[in-house]
Steps between C-alpha positions, in 0.01 A plus 500: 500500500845638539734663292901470476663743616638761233874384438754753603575767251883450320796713605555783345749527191885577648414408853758217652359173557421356825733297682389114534440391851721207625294282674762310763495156575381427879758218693439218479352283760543148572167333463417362831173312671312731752736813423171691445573824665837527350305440204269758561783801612684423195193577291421822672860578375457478181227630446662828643331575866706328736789741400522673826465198750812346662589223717703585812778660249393291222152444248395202414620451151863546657409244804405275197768577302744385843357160494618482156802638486606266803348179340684603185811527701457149666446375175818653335798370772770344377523220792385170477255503754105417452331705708137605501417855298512739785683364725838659715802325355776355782738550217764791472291792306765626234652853557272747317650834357556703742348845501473794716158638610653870385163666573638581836110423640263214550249478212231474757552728740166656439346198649748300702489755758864375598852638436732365171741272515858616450640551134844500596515081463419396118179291498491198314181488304370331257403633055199357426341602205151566483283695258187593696280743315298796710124391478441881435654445132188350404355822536749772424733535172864420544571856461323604821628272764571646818822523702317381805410165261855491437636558885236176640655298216863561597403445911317167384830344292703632862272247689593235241854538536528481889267167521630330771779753603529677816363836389173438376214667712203336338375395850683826712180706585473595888241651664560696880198534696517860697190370700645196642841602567376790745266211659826258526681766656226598750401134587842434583572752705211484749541111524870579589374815719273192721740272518746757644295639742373145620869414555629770662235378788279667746740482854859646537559222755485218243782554178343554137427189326716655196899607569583848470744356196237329366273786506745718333527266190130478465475914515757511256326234227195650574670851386703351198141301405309859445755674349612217235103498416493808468837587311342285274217665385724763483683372231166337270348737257129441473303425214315816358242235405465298832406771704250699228361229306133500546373146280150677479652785292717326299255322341516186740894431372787395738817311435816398689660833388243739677622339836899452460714707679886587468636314778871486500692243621609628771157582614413118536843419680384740730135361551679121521743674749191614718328178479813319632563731795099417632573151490816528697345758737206267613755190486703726767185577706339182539810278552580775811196503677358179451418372875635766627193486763700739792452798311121425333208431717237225436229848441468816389635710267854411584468146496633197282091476295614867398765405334363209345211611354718787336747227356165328328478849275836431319343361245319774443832737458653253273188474276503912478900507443411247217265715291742806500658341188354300255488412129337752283337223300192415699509128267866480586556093627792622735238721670291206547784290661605755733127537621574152600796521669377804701227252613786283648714752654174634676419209625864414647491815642147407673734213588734653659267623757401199594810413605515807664191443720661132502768588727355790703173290582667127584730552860567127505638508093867347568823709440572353205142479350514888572818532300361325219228694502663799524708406215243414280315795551807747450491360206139483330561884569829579310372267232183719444765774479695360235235327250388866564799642340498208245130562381587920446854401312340315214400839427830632395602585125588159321873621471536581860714213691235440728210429237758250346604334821097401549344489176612407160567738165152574347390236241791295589302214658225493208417781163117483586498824823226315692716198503792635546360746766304182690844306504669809647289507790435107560883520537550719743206452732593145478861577628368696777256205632793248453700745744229528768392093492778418771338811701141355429591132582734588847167728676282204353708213682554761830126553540435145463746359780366803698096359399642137619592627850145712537684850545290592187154735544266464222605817312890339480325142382353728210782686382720137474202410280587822309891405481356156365313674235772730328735178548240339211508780298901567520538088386466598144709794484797292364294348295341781347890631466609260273235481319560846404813365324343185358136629490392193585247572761198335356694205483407142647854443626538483856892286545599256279249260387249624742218754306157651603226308399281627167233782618237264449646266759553821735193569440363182643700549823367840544142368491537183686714642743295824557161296568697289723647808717165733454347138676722444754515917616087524506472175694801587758327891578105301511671264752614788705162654497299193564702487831420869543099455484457140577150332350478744201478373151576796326845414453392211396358604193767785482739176390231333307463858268885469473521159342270585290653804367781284413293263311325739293935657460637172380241444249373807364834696477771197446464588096491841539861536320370270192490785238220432226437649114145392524213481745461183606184488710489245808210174439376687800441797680633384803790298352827697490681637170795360390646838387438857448523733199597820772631415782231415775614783707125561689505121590863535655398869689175313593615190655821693670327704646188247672800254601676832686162594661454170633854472663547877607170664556287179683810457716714756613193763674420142705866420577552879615180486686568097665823662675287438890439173402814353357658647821307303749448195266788331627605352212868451394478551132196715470677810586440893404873453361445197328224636294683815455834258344228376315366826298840603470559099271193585336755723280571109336175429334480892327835476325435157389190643371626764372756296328241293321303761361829644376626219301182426380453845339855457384474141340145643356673780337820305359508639184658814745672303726674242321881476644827272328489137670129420438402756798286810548568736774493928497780653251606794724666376798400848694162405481573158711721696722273768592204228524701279781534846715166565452359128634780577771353809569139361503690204769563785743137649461374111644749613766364835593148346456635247791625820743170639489349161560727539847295767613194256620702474837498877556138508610437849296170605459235368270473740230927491496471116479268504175706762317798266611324207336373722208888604413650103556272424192605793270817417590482168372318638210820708448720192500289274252517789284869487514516149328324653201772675342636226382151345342418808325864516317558151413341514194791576336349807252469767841919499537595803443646709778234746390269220616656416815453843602153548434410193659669544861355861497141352419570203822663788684195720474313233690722499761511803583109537622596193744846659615362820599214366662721241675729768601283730665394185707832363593562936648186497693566087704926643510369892639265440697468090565869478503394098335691496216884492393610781279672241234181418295372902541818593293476258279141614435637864472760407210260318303317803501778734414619189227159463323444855527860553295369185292212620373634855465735337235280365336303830448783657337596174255136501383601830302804412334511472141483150372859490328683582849796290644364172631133514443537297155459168434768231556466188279536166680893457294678777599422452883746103395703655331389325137388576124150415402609209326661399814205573753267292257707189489499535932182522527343326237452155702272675804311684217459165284412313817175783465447451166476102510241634751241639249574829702572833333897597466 
């Protein structure tokens, strides 16, 4: 049994009393569904140990405290205009006091990394009062707070007053890789070196396929590239932290801050400056010596395949010119974006190539074909140049005239970051494919008048299938724009009265649609291969296994989104379910996964192998080609697929995904954008899958011809697994950019065993079989060099503290722009509709 403790003994007589402790009143928070982890971080702070953590230049209580303040302000205008809590006003703000930032130095310049803005122009800011109390009080007496207590307060209340203005850092954190920069430099200047020496030719008789003027211009951007690089690590001061911290002795800690560098602005001009001058040196090259055949032979080292196959690594320069600057913030959505749009200018400049080879390896092309051409490709290459320069100037200080020109005042579009952050970058990279659609659409239309008069090869027929592609994904960049302004993008308005149909009707077309195409592919590729081995029944039965597949598809998994509070057991055991308590995800990997064995791995090793056959069949439609236009449709039936199971994990979870209009659909429009460059990106995998299908004609031995067959099916297992993304983040509770991040590095670290492996095979047939085009191998090599930087992100997120800048929780209102009252009445017929249901809400 235990005792109470002894009470404390009294004071002694004549000593002074001890001072009371004020306990402070935390903020206040608004109350909001599934705001756990704000929740959570506003705990930790009062109860005292979450004192030292910050977001970006901000801790969570303050990030909290900005929603507030900015709903309060909404609330409080004057006009006569019902708007939405949180929304941007069209209406005149008023003038606020104006006040000059006196300090003479940014607040934040101990982690902005960046210079200040001038303080010779008054800055208008805005007073806001706010009593926030330290959560240290709670521990300490009154009379022993700290000036460094103080000092955080005071740089808190300064973010607060420049909400929305042009001087407010909160997402101004840039981090300069040494590593790559030295690689960009070095890259660059033995391409150049190659291309140089290839033109200048191998006979005095014949004239250099590059002017002496020409050549001088090149030298001289080739001289002004290096040194601007270089200047400009010249002028950054490194973090002490980014090139000492060791995680493992720092007790497994790392944060934004431990990786920002000072990079002044002048710095990134530079880098943009450099970027531009690479585009407009291989613009200069290629539109010079393209067909110049008198100077290049058809062989050798000086020849016209020398120079080509060196124009196929641009890519590869870009992508290392690329990672020289980058956000700080590993979670940062405008990092994400520009990963994208490096994706696109790599490819263009792949492109570009093409067209090179296009004009050099087609004598007959007409004169003005050859113009157009020429045109077109001069241009893919100064374009690459200047989104180049774009993607490193949205790195500038938000007060410099360049940051303004591109992106919008920070929390001026939205006063949640991660919204306003996400709009930022939807913006611009939605500008940027607007400008390059006419681009996309003219090589698109010139590739298919050139297909129509058979002055295509194979490899060209491909890459206007690759023009097709991006011209999908660029047809919702306007979209996507002005939904940015509306935030309307989960809407079911299409133009005027016309609207999508519900998800459950889309999800009917999915299914019906993808049995019908999965059908129709299977029995067109067992035609083909009936023809190949006449009297066989194996193929047969292939088609037979198909249709049932599809059977056991339509009525085991067609109410796999039905979302149940109860088990409800079937009459019997063979009868299906009529809905799930968790989502039947080993019944969806199961049956995906038998229906893409019987299409991919029973067919393709016998197509490869039937090549002899289907050459001296005779037949008119059972072609090689045929079947190979045939794998490369097959890309139909996996996005429907893939398009079911995502809308049926998104109607099953709609409690998450519940949207204004009676609709459900993801909240953060990133998420959908990143997930249509990923299926395209799994499209072009089909493709490479069909360019090592080519290599049947090439008689190579037998041991080469398995691997080949081996690598056509991991390839195709690397573009199913592209179509996933989008499944595994529909749910609607996974959509944080901290999620999106840790799921492309977990896809990404699949594809990287099949990229290496297909890369080493595509050297070996281009070395020493000379079988295969150089297009697909560096594609393979920067999807190595992307995951590799992918999953390398993701290491370092997986260590930042839970309150940093982007990595919290986003309720489903603020992403609309509404109160909760507001986001209830919108969505309150779809979750109804689930009630009336006898489902859970």
């Amino acid at each position: 049994m235990s005792s109470r403790p002894p009470p404390p003994p009294p004071p002694p007589k004549g000593a002074p009393p001890k001072p009371k402790k004020n306990k402070p009143v935390p903020a206040r928070v608004e109350e909001n569904a599934g705001q756990s982890e704000i929740a959570h971080n506003q705990k930790d702070d009062v109860d005292g140990t979450n004192e030292s953590k910050q977001i970006g230049p901000t801790s969570v209580p303050i990030m909290v405290a900005i929603r507030k303040v900015m709903e309060e302000n909404n609330d409080n205008r004057s006009d006569n205009v019902i708007r939405p809590r949180g929304s941007i006003s069209t209406q005149p703000r008023k003038p606020p006091s104006p006040t000059l930032n006196n300090g003479g130095s940014n607040p934040f310049d101990d982690t902005s990394g960046s210079t200040t803005p001038p303080t010779s122009t008054p800055i208008q800011s805005r007073h806001i009062k706010l009593s926030i109390s330290s959560p240290g009080d709670i521990e300490q007496d009154q009379s022993e707070r700290s000036s460094e207590s103080q000092s955080a307060k005071t740089r808190d209340l300064d973010i607060l007053h420049s909400v929305g203005e042009p001087n407010n850092p909160l997402y101004h954190k840039i981090r300069l890789s040494e590593t790559w920069l030295v690689a960009s430099i070095v890259i660059f200047c033995i391409q150049f070196l190659l291309l140089l020496v290839v033109a200048s030719g191998s006979s005095k008789n014949v004239p250099p396929a590059l002017p002496p003027a020409a050549l001088g211009v090149l030298l001289l951007i080739i001289v002004s590239v290096v040194g601007l690089l270089v200047y400009a690590r010249y002028l950054v001061s490194k973090s002490r932290l980014s090139t000492t911290r060791n995680i493992r002795l720092r007790g497994g800690a790392c944060s934004p801050d431990d990786e920002a560098d000072n990079v002044p602005d002048t710095a990134v001009y530079l880098i943009a400056l450099a970027a531009l001058l690479e585009g407009v040196a291989f613009a200069i090259y290629t539109t010079v010596t393209a067909g110049n055949t008198q100077a290049l032979s058809n062989s050798g080292f000086y020849s016209q395949g020398t120079t080509v196959q060196t124009l196929r690594f641009v890519s590869i320069t870009l992508l290392a010119l690329h990672r020289i600057l980058r956000p700080a913030n590993r979670i940062d959505p405008m990092r994400t974006i520009l990963e994208l749009e490096v994706v696109s200018v790599c490819w263009d400049a792949l492109d570009g190539s093409t067209l090179y080879e296009l004009i050099d390896g087609n004598s007959s092309l007409p004169p003005s074909y050859s113009v157009a051409v020429r045109v077109l490709m001069g241009f893919w290459y100064l374009s690459v140049g200047i989104r180049m320069a774009i993607m490193f100037m949205t790195h500038l200080s938000p007060w410099n005239a360049g940051n303004r020109l591109l992106l919008t005042a920070p929390l001026e579009l939205a006063p949640q970051p991660t919204v306003d952050r996400t709009f930022q970058s939807l913006r611009l990279r939605s500008l940027v494919v607007m400008a390059m659609t006419a681009a996309e659409f003219y090589a698109a239309v010139l590739r298919v008048i050139l297909w129509s008069q058979d002055r295509l090869d194979l490899l060209q027929q491909e890459m206007a299938l690759k023009n097709f592609l991006f011209l999908l994904s660029m047809s919702g960049a306007y979209d996507m724009y002005s939904s940015t302004i509306h935030r309307n993008w989960n809407s079911r308005d299409i133009f005027l009265c016309i609207k999508y149909p519900l998800r459950s009707t889309q999800l009917q077309l999915c299914r019906w649609f993808f049995v019908v195409s999965y059908l129709l592919i299977a029995g067109l590729l067992s035609a083909i291969l009936v023809v190949a081995s006449p009297g066989s029944i194996r193929w047969f039965a292939n088609l037979i296994i198909d249709i049932v597949l599809c059977v056991i598809f339509i009525f085991y998994c067609g109410d796999a989104n039905n979302h149940e509070q109860f088990y409800n057991p079937p009459n019997n055991w063979f009868s299906p379910r009529k809905g799930f308590i968790i989502f039947p995800a080993s019944l969806v990997i199961t049956i995906s996964v038998l229906m893409g064995m019987s299409l991919y791995i029973a067919r393709i090793p016998a197509l490869y192998y039937a090549y002899p056959q289907l050459l001296v069949s005779g037949s008119s439609l059972a072609t090689y080609d045929n079947a190979i236009l045939i794998l490369i449709l097959s890309v139909v039936p996996v996005w429907l697929l893939a398009s079911y199971w995502s809308i049926s994990y998104m109607l099953f979870r709609k409690e998450f995904t519940a949207c204004p209009g009676n609709y459900n659909g993801i909240h953060d429009p990133t998420i959908s954008m990143v997930a249509l460059y990923t299926m395209t990106e799994g499209a072009l995998d089909v493709i490479s899958t069909a360019t090592l299908m080519e290599l049947a004609e090439s008689s190579l031995p037998a041991a080469v011809n398995g691997a080949v067959v081996l690598f056509c099916l991991l390839e195709m297992v690397n573009a199913c697994q592209c179509f996933a993304l989008q499944c595994l983040l529909s749910g609607g509770h996974d959509d944080t950019p901290l999620d999106l991040v840790r799921w492309k590095a977990l896809l990404r670290a699949v594809r990287i065993v099949i990229d290496s492996g297909t890369l080493i095979l595509r050297l070996i047939l281009w070395i020493q079989y000379d079988a295969v085009s150089s297009v697909f191998l560096v594609k393979n090599l920067y999807n190595l060099m992307h995951s590799s930087a992918q999953i390398e992100r993701y290491l370092g997120v997986k260590h930042y503290p839970k309150d940093t800048l982007f990595s919290e929780f986003v309720p489903p209102a603020d992403w609309y722009g509404m109160s909760k009252e507001q986001w209830r009445q919108a969505t309150c017929d779809t979750l109804a509709m689930q009630a009336r249901a006898g489902r859970r809400v």
